[in-house]
C-alpha positions, 0 to 999 in steps of 0.5 A: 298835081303837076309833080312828077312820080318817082321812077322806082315806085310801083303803081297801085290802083284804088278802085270801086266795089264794082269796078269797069268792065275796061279796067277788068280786061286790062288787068287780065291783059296784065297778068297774061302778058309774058313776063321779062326776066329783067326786073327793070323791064317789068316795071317800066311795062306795068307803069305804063299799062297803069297809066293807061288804065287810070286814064280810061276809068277816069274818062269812063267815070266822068261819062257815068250817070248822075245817079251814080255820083250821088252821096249815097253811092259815091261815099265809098268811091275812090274819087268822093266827087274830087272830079265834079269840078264847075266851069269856073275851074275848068282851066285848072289842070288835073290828073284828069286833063289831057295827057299833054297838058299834064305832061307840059305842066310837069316839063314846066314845073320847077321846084322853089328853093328857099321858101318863106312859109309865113303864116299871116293873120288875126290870132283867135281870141281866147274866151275870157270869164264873165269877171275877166270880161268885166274887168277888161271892159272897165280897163277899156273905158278908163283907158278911152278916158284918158285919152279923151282928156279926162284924169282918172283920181285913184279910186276910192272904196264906197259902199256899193263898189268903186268910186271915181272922180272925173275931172277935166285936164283944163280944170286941174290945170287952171284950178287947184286940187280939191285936197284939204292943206294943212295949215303951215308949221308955225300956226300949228305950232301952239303957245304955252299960255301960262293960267292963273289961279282964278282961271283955273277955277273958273274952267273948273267950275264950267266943266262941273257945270256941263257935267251936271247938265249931262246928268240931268239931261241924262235923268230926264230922258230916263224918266221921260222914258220911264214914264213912256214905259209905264204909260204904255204898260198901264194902258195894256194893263186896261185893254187886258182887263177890258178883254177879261171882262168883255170875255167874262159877260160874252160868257154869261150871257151865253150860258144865260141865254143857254139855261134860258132856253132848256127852262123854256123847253122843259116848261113846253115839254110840261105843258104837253104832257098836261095838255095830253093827260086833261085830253084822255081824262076828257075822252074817259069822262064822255065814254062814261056819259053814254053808257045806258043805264040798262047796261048799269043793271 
């Protein structure tokens, strides 16, 4: 847009599938014009025949339906909506605008030497791992730290992480640091004492005394325990035999009870079987009571 062609290429027009019955009369004028001899001529004659063809299928596609401009039949069109421009862009100058203006736009137009192709912006930042992530969030809050006034003590391992000690500028400042000093070299540095004969034994004795209360110390905690542990095994000793035995009466009692009722039943079972035998011989004895004694003869 708003350049100028270069002289010696030759035009080539991209058209629809269905293409305009304007653009067909055109092109058939082109191929029964008579042909120069001079190819110079050809060319000049076929630009501007191009350019007028352009120029009417473009007016004649923007007089087109709506319908026709939908996704559906404009997907495969040469232009793809590229002219569908807004109002607010109406003062933009394109190939399809008025020759004129092209053409003061292309007299107009003078090429930049020198120019600073300068890309500005904010670069995208890249996509840090969860651990990465973590690490440089910490690195930001140490470094809001510091600039709060707070100094950071080096870390120190714990059992669940990291541990660190916050401590204002003014304190350690004003105040000294926490650390433990040692005393100074000639304190530390100990005396040789000579001993004598009865401190020697005297510290000789005291050691034998501490290490016969260990000992002893050492006895009755073994006896306490020794006799925590029989206690303990004399007691489950007698839950046990108390459970042996509670099983043993369960047991009895239930085979007591068991031969209790089968002597019951075979004593019920006897005592039916009388009862039905003293009945028969009753009904045998009546059956006898009434037979006459003519029926004897």
């Amino acid at each position: 847009m708003g350049c100028t062609p270069s002289q010696s290429s030759n035009c080539i027009i991209v058209g629809q599938r269905n293409q305009s019955p304007i653009l067909e009369d055109n092109m058939k004028s082109i191929s029964s014009a008579p042909k120069r001899n001079t190819s110079a001529e050809k060319n000049y004659y076929l630009e501007e025949d191009v350019d007028s063809q352009t120029e009417d299928y473009l007016q004649a596609s923007m007089k087109s339906n709506t319908s026709q401009l939908s996704s559906k039949s404009s997907c495969g069109s040469w232009d793809s909506g590229v002219y569908e421009l807004d109002e607010g862009y109406s003062h933009v100058i394109t190939e399809n605008s008025d020759p004129g203006k092209v053409r003061e736009v292309d007299s107009q137009f003078v090429p930049k030497e020198n120019l600073e192709l300068i890309v500005e912006g904010k670069a995208c930042p890249t996509r840090l791992s969860a651990r990465d992530r973590d690490f440089k969030e910490q690195q930001a809050i140490l470094e809001l730290l510091r600039e709060e006034g707070l100094i950071v003590r080096p870390p120190a391992k714990a059992v669940g992480g990291i541990r660190f000690e916050l401590v204002s500028t003014q304190n350690s400042t004003t105040n000294e640091t926490l650390v433990r000093k040692l005393p100074p070299m000639n304190i530390r540095k100990h005396k040789k004492v000579e001993l004598t004969h009865e401190e020697i034994q005297k510290k000789l004795i005291q050691a034998e005394e501490r290490r016969k209360k260990k000992i002893e110390e050492r006895l009755n905690k073994m006896a306490a325990k020794d006799f925590q542990e029989i206690q303990a095994f004399a007691q489950q000793q007698t839950e046990k035999n108390k459970q042996k035995l509670e099983m043993k009466l369960h047991a009895s009692t239930q085979s007591r009870e068991k031969h209790l009722n089968e002597v019951q039943e075979k004593l019920k079972a006897k005592e039916e079987h009388a009862k039905q035998v003293r009945e028969r011989k009753q009904m045998l004895a009546r059956s006898f009571m009434y037979i006459s004694p003519s029926e004897t003869e």
